[in-house]
BARO-84285 format. One record per residue (C-alpha): y, x, z. Coordinates in steps of 0.1 Angstrom, whole numbers, plus 2048, in hexadecimal, padded with zeros to 3 digits. Layout:
BEGIN
YXZ
...
END
This chain:
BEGIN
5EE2FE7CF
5F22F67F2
60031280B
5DB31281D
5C831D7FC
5E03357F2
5DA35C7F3
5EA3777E6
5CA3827D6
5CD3697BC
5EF3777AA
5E839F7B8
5E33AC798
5F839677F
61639779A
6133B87AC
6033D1790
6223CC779
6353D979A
6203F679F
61C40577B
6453FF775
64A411798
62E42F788
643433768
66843277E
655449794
649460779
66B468766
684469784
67C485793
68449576A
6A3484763
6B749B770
6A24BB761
6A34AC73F
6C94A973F
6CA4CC74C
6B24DA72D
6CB4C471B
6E24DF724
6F94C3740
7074D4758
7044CB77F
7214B077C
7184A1761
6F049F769
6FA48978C
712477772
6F146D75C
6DA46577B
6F844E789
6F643B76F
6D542C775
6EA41A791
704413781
6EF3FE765
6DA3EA781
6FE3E5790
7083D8770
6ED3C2763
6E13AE788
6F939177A
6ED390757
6C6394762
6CA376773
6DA363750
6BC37173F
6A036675A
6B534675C
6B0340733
68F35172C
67734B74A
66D368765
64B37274F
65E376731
67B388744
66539E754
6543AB735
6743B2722
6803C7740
6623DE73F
6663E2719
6893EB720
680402738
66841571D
680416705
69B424719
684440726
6774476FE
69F44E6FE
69F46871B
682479711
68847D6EF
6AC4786E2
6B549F6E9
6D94916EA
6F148C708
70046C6FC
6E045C6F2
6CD467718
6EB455728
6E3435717
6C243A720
6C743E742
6E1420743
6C140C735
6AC41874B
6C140676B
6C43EA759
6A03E7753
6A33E877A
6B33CC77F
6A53B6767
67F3BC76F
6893B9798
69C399797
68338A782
660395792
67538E7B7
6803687A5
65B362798
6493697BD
6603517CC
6533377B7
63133C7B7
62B3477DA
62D32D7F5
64B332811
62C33B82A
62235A814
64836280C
64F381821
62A39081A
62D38B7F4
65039B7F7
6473B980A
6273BD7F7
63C3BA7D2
6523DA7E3
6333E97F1
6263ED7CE
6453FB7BB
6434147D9
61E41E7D3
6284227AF
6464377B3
62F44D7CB
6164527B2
62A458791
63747979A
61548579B
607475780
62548876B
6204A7779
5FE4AA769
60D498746
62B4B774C
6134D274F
6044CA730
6214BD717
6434C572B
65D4AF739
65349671B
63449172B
64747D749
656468733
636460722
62345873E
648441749
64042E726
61D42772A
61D41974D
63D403741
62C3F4723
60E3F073B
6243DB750
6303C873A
60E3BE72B
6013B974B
61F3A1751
61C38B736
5FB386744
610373762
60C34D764
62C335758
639326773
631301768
6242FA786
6343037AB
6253177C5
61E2F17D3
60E2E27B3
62B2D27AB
6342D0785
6542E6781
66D2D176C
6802EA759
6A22D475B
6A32D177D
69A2F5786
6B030576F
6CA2EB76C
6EB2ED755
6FE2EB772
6F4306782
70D32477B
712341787
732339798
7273187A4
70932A7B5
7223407C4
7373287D7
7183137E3
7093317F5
727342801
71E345821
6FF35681A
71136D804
729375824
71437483F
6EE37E838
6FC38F811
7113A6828
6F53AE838
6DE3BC821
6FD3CF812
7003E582F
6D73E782D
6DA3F180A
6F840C814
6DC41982E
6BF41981C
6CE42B7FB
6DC445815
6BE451825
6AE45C808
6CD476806
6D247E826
6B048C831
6AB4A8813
6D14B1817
6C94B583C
6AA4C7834
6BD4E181C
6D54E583B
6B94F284D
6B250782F
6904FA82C
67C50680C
67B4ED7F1
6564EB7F5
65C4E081B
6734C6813
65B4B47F9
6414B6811
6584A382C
66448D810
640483805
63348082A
64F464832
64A45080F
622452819
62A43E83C
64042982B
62541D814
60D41182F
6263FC83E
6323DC829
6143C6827
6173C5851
6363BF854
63B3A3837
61C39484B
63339486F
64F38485A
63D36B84F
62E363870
64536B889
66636A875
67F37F85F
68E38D881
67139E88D
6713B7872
6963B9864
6A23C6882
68B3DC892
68D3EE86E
6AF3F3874
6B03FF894
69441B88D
6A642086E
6C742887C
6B743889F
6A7450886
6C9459873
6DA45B895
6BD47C89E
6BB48C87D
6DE4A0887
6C94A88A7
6AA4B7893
6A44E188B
6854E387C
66F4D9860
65C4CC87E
6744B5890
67E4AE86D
6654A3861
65F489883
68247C87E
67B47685C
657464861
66A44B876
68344285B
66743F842
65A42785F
679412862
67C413841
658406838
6563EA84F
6753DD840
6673DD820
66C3BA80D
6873AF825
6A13AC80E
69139C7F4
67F38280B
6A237D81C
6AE3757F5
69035E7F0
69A34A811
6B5341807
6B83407E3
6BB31C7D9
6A13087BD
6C13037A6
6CD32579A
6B733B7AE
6BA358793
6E1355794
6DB3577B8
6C53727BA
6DB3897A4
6FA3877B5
6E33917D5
6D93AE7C5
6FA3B57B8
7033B57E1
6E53CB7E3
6F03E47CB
7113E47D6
7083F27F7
6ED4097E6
70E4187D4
7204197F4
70D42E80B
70844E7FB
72E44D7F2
73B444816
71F46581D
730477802
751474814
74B47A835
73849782F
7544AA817
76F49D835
7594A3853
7364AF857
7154A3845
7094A1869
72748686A
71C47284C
6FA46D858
70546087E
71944286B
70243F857
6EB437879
705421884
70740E85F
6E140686C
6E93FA88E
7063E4880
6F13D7866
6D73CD87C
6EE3BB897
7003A987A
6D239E86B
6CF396888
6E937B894
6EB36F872
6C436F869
6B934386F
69B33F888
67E339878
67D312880
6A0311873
698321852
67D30B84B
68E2F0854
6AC2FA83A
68E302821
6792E1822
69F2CF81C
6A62DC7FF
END
């Protein structure tokens, strides 16, 4: 299929709908993860010991995702992973034991990493490099619409059967995805109607370590990048309820601030993965940024559920326009031969700096002030984005680099 009779309208449901009903069932037992290990009789310790280790199990498994994508195809991959997920939420919801929930929970990051590289691997096959960043930021755009709606959709499954009623409605919209995944074309055929030769893409030779020291330089220079994006991003979704609760804003006040800011992020990613495609990754990486960490830099300065909420509206803002960006900057550059190894170690990068931020937050505020921890947190933003933005190739450059290899 040539790049001119593409649309994403052909592969919406069969690539995006898996997306959007895993996101639903993350989305739905969250939120109860940390009640269910409290009714489990946890106490406050160990219940943000349980929820970390979600992270800690995407953390873990980028690296063998990418083996398994590598060996068993992206369709394949991505059905297992929502499988996985069920299973590992049928653990949480009804094991009634602490041991058994933190296997669970370790599963359920793991599940995390599998289904993203894979579904992240697949679109950069079948999408052609014109569509690339508006594929990306519409794949994120969908696990974000998911993640929105799930909450409420368990709410009405808690108010009639309890916390087990999350975890239900978690189960169904997995298995969902995973049917509706396995639905998704093979990739025999590339985005350009070439016949994919399974030796060639996938080759022996490509290891995980040889992968590694060809793209080096990405690792250092644009991987580096998206590390300190991940430390930012991970960190202003602590920062503004904690800075809310300073305020000593009622809980109610705070959800309605948080679900105002995740609403404008939704509206956002098809636009700007249209501008990256047309104009170039620049365009949208850093201006993100620079909102992003503008906004950190004035929620000290806010007072008021009012200016809060503003403040917080224009994170969501940088935030959303930004969404895709790292996975579009990992398809750029993710070579034909070993893409999956390639992909996992950038997400390994990714969630790296997703465990860095809230800690180097952690830290500042028990040393200093929270007020503290959110300024460098700003300026983590602004760095980021001078680094994106020397390092990012111009447009003709990357196609250049693309249509060699």
């Amino acid at each position: 299929m040539t790049p001119a009779a593409f649309s994403l309208r052909q592969i919406a449901l069969t690539a995006f709908g898996p997306s959007l009903l895993f996101g639903l069932g993350e989305g739905a037992i969250l939120p109860v993860i940390p009640l269910t290990a409290r009714a489990m009789g946890a106490s406050v310790s160990v219940t943000a010991l349980l929820v970390g280790l979600i992270g800690i199990g995407s953390l873990l498994s980028n690296i063998p995702a990418s083996l398994i994508t590598m060996r068993h195809g992206e369709r394949w991959t991505i059905v297992a992973g929502a499988i996985w997920c069920a299973i590992a939420m049928a653990l949480c919801g009804w094991s009634g034991h602490i041991g058994v929930f933190a296997i669970g929970a370790l599963m359920i990051g793991m599940s995390q990493a599998v289904f993203s590289l894979a579904r992240q691997s697949y679109l950069t096959e079948v999408v052609p490099v014109e569509y690339r960043a508006r594929a990306m930021s519409t794949l994120g755009g969908s696990m974000r619409i998911g993640m929105f709606i799930g909450p409420f959709v368990a709410a009405a499954a808690i108010h009639f059967y309890g916390l087990a009623g999350a975890y239900g409605v978690g189960m169904v919209a997995l298995l969902a995805s995973g049917a509706l995944a396995a639905r998704m074309p093979d990739l025999g055929l590339h985005a350009v109607g070439e016949r994919r030769d399974a030796t060639s893409a996938t080759p022996r030779t490509a290891t995980m370590l040889s992968t590694l020291r060809a793209n080096r330089h990405v690792f250092v220079t644009l991987g580096l990048g998206m590390l300190l994006v991940s430390a930012v991003r991970t960190t202003r979704q602590t920062v503004i309820p904690l800075w809310a609760d300073h305020l000593a804003l009622e809980a109610s006040v705070i959800s309605v601030i948080y679900g105002l800011a995740s609403g404008v992020e939704m509206l956002l990613f098809y636009p700007a993965g249209k501008v990256m495609d047309q104009m170039g990754r620049r365009w949208v990486v850093v201006p993100s940024l620079v909102i992003m960490g503008a906004g950190l830099l004035a929620l000290p300065l806010t007072h008021n559920a009012q200016t809060l909420l503003l403040v917080a509206m224009a994170i969501a803002f940088g935030n959303g326009i930004g969404s895709g960006m790292m996975m579009t900057l990992g398809a750029d550059h993710s070579p034909r031969q070993g893409r999956a190894h390639f992909l996992g170690l950038w997400r390994l990068m990714a969630d790296v700096g997703a465990s860095f931020g809230p800690v180097l937050l952690s830290l500042l505020a028990a040393t200093l002030t929270l007020g503290a921890g959110v300024v460098m947190t700003g300026v983590l933003s602004f760095l980021a984005a001078g680094h994106l933005a020397y390092w990012i190739p111009r447009a003709q450059a990357r196609a250049g680099e693309l249509e060699r290899r």
